[in-house]
C-alpha positions as CSV (number, residue, x, y, z in Angstrom):
1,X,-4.9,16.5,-18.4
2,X,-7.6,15.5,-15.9
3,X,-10.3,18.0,-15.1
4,X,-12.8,18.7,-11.9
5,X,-15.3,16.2,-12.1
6,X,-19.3,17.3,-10.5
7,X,-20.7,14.6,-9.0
8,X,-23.2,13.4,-6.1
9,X,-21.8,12.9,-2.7
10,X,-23.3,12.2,0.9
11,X,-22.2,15.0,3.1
12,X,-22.1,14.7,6.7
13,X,-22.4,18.6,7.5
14,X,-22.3,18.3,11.2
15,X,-21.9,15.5,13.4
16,X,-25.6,13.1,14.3
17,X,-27.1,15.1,11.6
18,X,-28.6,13.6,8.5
19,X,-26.7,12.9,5.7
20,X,-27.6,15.4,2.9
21,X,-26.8,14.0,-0.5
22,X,-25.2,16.9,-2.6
23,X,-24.0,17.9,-5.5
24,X,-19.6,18.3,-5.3
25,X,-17.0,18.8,-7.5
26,X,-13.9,16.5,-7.3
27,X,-10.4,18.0,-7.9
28,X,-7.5,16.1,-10.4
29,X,-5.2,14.0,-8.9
30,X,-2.4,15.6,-7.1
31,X,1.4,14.0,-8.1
32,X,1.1,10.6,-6.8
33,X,-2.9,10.1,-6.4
34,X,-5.6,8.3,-8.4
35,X,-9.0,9.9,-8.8
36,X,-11.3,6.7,-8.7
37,X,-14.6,6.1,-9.8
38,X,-16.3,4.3,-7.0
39,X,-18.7,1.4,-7.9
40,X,-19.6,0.1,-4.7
41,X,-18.9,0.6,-0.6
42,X,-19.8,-1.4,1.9
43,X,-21.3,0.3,5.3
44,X,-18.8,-0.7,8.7
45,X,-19.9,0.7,12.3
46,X,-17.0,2.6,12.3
47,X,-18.9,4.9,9.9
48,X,-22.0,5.5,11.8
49,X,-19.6,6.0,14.9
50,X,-17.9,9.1,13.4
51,X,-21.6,10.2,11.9
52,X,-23.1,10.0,15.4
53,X,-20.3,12.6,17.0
54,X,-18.6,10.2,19.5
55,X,-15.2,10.2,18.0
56,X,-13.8,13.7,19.4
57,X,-11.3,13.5,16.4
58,X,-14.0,13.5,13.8
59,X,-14.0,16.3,11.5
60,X,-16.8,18.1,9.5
61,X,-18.4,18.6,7.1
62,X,-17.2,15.0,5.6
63,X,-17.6,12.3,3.1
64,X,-17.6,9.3,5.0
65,X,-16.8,5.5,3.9
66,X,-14.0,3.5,3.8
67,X,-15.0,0.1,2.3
68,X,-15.2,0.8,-1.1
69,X,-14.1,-1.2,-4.6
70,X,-14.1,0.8,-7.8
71,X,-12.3,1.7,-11.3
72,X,-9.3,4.2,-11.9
73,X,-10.7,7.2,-13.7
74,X,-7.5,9.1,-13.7
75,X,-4.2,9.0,-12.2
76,X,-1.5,12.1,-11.0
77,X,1.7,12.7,-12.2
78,X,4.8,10.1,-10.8
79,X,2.0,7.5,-10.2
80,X,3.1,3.8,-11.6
81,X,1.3,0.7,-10.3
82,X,-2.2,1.7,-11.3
83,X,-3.8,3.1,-14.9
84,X,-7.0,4.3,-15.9
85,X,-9.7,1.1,-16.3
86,X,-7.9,-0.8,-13.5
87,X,-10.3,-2.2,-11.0
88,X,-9.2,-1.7,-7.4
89,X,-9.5,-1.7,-4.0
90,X,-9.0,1.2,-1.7
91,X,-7.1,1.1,1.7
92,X,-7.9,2.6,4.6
93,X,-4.2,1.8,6.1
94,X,-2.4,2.3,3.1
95,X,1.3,0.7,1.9
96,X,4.1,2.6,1.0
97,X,7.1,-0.1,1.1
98,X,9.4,2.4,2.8
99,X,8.5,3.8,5.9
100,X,10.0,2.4,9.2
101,X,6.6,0.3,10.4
102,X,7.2,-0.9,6.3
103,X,10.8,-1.9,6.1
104,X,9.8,-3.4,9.6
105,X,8.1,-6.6,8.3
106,X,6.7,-6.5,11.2
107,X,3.2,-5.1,10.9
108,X,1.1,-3.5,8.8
109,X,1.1,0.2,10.3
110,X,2.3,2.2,7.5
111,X,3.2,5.3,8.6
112,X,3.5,7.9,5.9
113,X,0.7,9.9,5.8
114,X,-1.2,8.9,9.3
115,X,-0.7,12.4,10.1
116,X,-2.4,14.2,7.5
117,X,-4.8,11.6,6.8
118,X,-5.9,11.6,10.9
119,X,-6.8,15.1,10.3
120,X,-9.3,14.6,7.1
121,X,-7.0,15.8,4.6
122,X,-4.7,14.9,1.7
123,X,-0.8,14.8,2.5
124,X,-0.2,17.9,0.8
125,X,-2.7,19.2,3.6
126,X,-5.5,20.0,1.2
127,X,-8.7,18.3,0.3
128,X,-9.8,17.7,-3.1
129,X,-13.7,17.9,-2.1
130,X,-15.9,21.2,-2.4
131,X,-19.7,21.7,-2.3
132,X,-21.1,25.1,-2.3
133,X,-18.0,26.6,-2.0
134,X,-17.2,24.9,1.0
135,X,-13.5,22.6,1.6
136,X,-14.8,19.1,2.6
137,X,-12.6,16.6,4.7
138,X,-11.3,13.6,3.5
139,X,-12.4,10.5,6.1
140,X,-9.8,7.6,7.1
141,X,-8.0,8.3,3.1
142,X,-11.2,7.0,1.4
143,X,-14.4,9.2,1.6
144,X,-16.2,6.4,-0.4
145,X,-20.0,8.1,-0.1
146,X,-19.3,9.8,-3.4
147,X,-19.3,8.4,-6.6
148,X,-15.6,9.9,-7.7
149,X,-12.7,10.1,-4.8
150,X,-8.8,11.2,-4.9
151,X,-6.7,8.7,-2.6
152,X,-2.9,8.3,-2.9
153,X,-1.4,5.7,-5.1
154,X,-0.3,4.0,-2.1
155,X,-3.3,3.8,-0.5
156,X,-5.5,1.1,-3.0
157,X,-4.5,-1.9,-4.8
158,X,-5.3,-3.2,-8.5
159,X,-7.4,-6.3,-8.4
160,X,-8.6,-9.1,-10.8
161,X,-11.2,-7.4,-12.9
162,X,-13.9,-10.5,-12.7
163,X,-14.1,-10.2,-9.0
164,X,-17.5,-8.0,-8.6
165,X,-17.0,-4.7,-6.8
166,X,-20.1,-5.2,-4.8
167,X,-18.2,-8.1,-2.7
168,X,-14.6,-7.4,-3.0
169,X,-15.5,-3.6,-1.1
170,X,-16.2,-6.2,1.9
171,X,-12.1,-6.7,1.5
172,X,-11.3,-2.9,1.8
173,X,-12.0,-3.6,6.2
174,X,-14.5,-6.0,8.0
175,X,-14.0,-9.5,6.1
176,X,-10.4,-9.0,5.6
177,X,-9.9,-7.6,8.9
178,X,-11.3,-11.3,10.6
179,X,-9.8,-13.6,7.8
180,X,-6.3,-11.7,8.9
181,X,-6.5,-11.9,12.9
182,X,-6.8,-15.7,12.2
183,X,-4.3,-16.1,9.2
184,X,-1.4,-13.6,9.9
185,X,-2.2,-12.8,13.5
186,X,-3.0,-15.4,15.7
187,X,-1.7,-18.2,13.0
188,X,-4.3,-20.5,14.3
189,X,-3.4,-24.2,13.2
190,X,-5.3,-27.4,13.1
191,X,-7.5,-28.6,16.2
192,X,-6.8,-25.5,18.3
193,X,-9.8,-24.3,20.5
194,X,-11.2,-21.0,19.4
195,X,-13.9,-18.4,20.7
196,X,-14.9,-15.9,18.6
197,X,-17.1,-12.6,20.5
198,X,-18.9,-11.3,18.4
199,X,-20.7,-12.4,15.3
200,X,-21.4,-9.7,13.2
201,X,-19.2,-9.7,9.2
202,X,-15.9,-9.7,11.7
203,X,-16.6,-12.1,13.7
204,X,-18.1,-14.8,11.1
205,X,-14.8,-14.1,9.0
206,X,-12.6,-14.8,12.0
207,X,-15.7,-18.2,12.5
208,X,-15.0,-19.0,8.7
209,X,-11.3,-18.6,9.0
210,X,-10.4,-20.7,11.6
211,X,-12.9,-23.4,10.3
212,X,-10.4,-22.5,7.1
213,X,-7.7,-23.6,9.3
214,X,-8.9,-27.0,10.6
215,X,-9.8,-25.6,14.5
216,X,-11.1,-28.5,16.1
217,X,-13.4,-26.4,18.3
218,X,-14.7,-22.9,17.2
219,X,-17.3,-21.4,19.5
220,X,-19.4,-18.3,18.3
221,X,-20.1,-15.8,21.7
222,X,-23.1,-13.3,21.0
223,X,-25.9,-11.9,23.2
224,X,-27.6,-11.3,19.6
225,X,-29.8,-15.3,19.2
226,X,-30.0,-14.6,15.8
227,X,-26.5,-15.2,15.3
228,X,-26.5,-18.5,16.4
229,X,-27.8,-19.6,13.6
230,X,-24.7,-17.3,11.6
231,X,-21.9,-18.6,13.9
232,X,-23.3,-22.4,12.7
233,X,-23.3,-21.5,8.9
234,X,-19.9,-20.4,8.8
235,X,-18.4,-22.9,10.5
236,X,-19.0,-22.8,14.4
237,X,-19.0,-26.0,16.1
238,X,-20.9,-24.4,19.2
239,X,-22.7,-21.1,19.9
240,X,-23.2,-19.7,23.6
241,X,-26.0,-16.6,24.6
242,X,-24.1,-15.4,27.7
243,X,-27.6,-15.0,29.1
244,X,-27.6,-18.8,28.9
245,X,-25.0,-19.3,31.3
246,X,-27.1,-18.3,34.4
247,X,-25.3,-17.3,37.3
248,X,-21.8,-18.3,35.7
249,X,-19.4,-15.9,33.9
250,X,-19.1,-17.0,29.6
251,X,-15.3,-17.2,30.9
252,X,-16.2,-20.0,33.5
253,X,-18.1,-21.6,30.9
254,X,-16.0,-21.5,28.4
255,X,-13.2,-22.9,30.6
256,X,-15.3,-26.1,31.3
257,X,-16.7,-26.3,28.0
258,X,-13.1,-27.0,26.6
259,X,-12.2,-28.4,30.2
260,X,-9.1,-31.8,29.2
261,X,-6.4,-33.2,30.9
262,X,-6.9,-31.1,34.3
263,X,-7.5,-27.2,33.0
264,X,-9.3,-25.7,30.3
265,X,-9.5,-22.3,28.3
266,X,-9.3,-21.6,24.3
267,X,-6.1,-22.0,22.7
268,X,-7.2,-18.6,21.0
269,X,-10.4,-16.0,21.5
270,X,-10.8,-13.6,19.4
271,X,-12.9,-9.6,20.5
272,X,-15.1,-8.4,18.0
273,X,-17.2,-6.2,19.7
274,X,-14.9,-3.1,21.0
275,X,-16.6,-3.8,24.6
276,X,-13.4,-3.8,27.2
277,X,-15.7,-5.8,29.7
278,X,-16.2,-8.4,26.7
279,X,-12.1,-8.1,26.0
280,X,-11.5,-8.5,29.8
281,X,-13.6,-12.1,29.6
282,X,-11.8,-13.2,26.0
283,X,-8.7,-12.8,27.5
284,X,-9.4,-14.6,30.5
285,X,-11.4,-17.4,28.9
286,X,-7.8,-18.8,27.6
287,X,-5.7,-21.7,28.5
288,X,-3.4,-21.2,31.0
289,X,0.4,-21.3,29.9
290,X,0.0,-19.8,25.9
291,X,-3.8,-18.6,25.1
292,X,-3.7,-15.4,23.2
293,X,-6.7,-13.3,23.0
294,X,-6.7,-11.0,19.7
295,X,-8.4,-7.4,20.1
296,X,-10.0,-6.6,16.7
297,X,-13.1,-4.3,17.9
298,X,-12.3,-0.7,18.6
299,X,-13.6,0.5,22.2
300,X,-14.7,3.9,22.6
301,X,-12.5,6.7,23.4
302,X,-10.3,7.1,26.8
303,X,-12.2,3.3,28.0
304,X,-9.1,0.8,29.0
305,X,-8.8,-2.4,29.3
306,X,-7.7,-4.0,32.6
307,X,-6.8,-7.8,33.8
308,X,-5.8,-9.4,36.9
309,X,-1.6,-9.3,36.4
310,X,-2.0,-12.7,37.2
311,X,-3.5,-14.2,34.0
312,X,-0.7,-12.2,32.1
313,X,2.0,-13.6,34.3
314,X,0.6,-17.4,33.7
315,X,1.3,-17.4,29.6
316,X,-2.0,-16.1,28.2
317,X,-1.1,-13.3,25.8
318,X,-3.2,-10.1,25.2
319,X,-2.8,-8.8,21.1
320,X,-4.0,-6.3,19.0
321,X,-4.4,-6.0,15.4
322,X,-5.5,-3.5,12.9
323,X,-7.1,-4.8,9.3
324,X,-6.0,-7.9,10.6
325,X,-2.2,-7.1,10.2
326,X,-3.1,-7.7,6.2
327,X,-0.7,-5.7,4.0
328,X,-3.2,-4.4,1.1
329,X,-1.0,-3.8,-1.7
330,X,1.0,-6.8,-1.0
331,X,-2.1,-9.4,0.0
332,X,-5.3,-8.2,-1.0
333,X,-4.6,-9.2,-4.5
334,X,-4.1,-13.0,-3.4
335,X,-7.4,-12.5,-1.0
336,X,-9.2,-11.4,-4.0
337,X,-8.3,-15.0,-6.2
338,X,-9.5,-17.0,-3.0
339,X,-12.5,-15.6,-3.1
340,X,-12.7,-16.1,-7.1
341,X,-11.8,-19.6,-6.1
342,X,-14.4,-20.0,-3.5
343,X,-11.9,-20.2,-0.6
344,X,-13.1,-17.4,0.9
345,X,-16.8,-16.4,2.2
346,X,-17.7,-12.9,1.0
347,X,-21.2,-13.7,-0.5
348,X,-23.5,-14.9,2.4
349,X,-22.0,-11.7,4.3
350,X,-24.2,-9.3,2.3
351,X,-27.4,-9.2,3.1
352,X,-28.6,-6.1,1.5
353,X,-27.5,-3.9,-1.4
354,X,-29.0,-0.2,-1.9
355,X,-28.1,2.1,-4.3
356,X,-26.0,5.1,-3.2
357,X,-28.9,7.4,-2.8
358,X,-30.7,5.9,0.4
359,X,-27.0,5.6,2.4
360,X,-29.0,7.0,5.9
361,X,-31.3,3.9,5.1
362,X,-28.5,1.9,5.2
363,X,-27.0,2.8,8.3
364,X,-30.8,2.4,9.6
365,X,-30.3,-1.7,8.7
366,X,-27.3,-1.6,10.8
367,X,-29.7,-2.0,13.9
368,X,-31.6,-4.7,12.3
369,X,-30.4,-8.1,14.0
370,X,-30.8,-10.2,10.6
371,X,-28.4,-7.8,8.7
372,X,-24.9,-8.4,8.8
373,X,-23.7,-6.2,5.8
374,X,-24.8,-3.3,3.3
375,X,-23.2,-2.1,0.3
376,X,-24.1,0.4,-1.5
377,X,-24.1,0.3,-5.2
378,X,-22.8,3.4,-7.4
379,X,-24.2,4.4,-10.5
């Protein structure tokens, strides 16, 4: 029978406040949850966005973190696909097989416990977090700042136990979110013309994918010069600094860079910045007649998006995608033995590994422009 487990946590008390690294106590697994040890977890801006109070659906105090690889350290009653000593991955949108958006096959929007889990708790409506007493929500299902979490079976996957934790956590969002837009998404095939906005760990998976793919053109979009050099490593065949276009829109120049046969515009662009006036130019930098500009970046709260209705009405299609429409329990596993096999580029994306204990310094790399990822190795 599993027992409480004390261990050290970084707690987000209130919202744009330090993180305070504490001391909490982490309840058993309910029926149907896995308490996990967690070895390493990656940092993604959705986590400083919720930390700096912008998200009006954000809930304190919290454990924050949500790309996270680790080992099963107990498991609840009814639970079946995972056992203690099995290394996984944990899932933000989880996979339960037999909700509506499941049975669908059509996308990878489980539905079974968004409501509970939107409102930082477990789907019984309890959290299995306290520290001084005090209940401490869950974030996104995960909570991966604390070295021992409770998810539900359903929301992490077993994975091959030689893949190391501090790369596969990259899988549990930002690398499998851009290697899915291109592969399950947008399906890009051989010699199609792609721009990727953006080139952060999203945005060079999407580069990486597509070069994957055979794309005969890929061209990297970031006001950020360092990235040029990125963009190029992973596979872009051009890079464009918007400030380099002078008095022409990256739209107009992207539509006479790939300018044949009497028109122009990528057969596929691809938003990873959560900017709407950066989705607005994606979309609009694609071939008329059947260019389809994927949103992956998540804009701010209440912005929109807007277009003229004419470059909908003239073929170019306008998609969104979450984790890059990847099924976890279904394809992560597969994801995992392609990077084993050196099919997919998880490596070069991490760029600096801390341990646990200096998380804020982490989040402090994010504004550094020669960063692209840190993860954070447990004890």
């Amino acid at each position: 029978m599993a027992k409480p487990i004390t261990c050290l946590a970084a707690v987000a008390w209130e919202p744009n406040k330090p993180l305070v690294i504490e001391e909490i106590e982490v309840a058993p697994p309910k029926k149907n949850e896995v308490r996990v040890r967690v070895m390493a977890s990656s940092l993604c801006h959705t986590d400083s966005y919720v930390h700096q109070g912008r998200d009006p659906e954000g809930v304190f105090p919290v454990i924050l973190g949500h790309e996270a690889a680790g080992v099963v350290e107990s498991v609840g009653e009814g639970t079946s696909s995972v056992e203690p000593g099995d290394h996984v991955i944990l899932l933000y949108i989880p996979e339960c097989g037999k909700c509506k958006f499941c049975r669908s096959g059509k996308t990878n929007l489980c539905s079974v416990i968004r409501e509970t889990q939107g409102k930082g708790l477990m789907p019984d409506g309890t959290s299995r977090f306290t520290c001084k007493g005090k209940s401490l929500f869950h974030f996104m299902g995960i909570s991966s700042f604390s070295n021992y979490t409770v998810v539900p079976e359903i929301s992490l996957v077993k994975v091959d136990r030689a893949a190391p934790f501090e790369k596969i956590c990259l899988l549990g969002c930002g690398a499998t979110t851009g290697y899915g837009a291109v592969e399950k998404v947008a399906r890009v095939e051989k010699g199609a013309k792609v721009a990727v906005f953006g080139c952060g760990c999203v945005g060079l998976s999407v580069i990486a994918a597509a070069a994957r793919a055979g794309a005969g053109m890929i061209i990297g979009v970031d006001t950020n010069e360092v990235k040029r050099e990125w963009a190029t490593k992973f596979g872009a065949t051009h890079f464009i600094n918007p400030a380099e276009c002078g008095e022409k829109s990256i739209e107009t120049t992207l539509i006479e860079m790939t300018f044949e046969d009497g028109a122009g515009g990528v057969d596929y662009s691809f938003d990873c910045t959560g900017n709407v006036k950066v989705m607005r130019s994606a979309l609009e930098a694609c071939h008329k007649g059947w260019g389809q500009s994927i949103v992956i970046g998540v804009a701010g709260v209440g912005e929109c998006i807007s277009t003229l209705p004419f470059q909908l009405v003239t073929g170019r299609v306008w998609r969104g995608c979450a984790f890059g429409g990847v099924k976890g329990r279904s394809h992560l596993p597969e994801y995992v033995k392609r990077y084993l096999n050196k099919e997919l580029r998880l490596d070069e994306l991490v760029t600096t590994v801390l341990p646990f204990e200096k998380v804020s310094e982490g989040f402090e790399k994010m504004h550094d422009s020669n960063n692209i990822k840190t993860v954070l190795i447990y004890r």
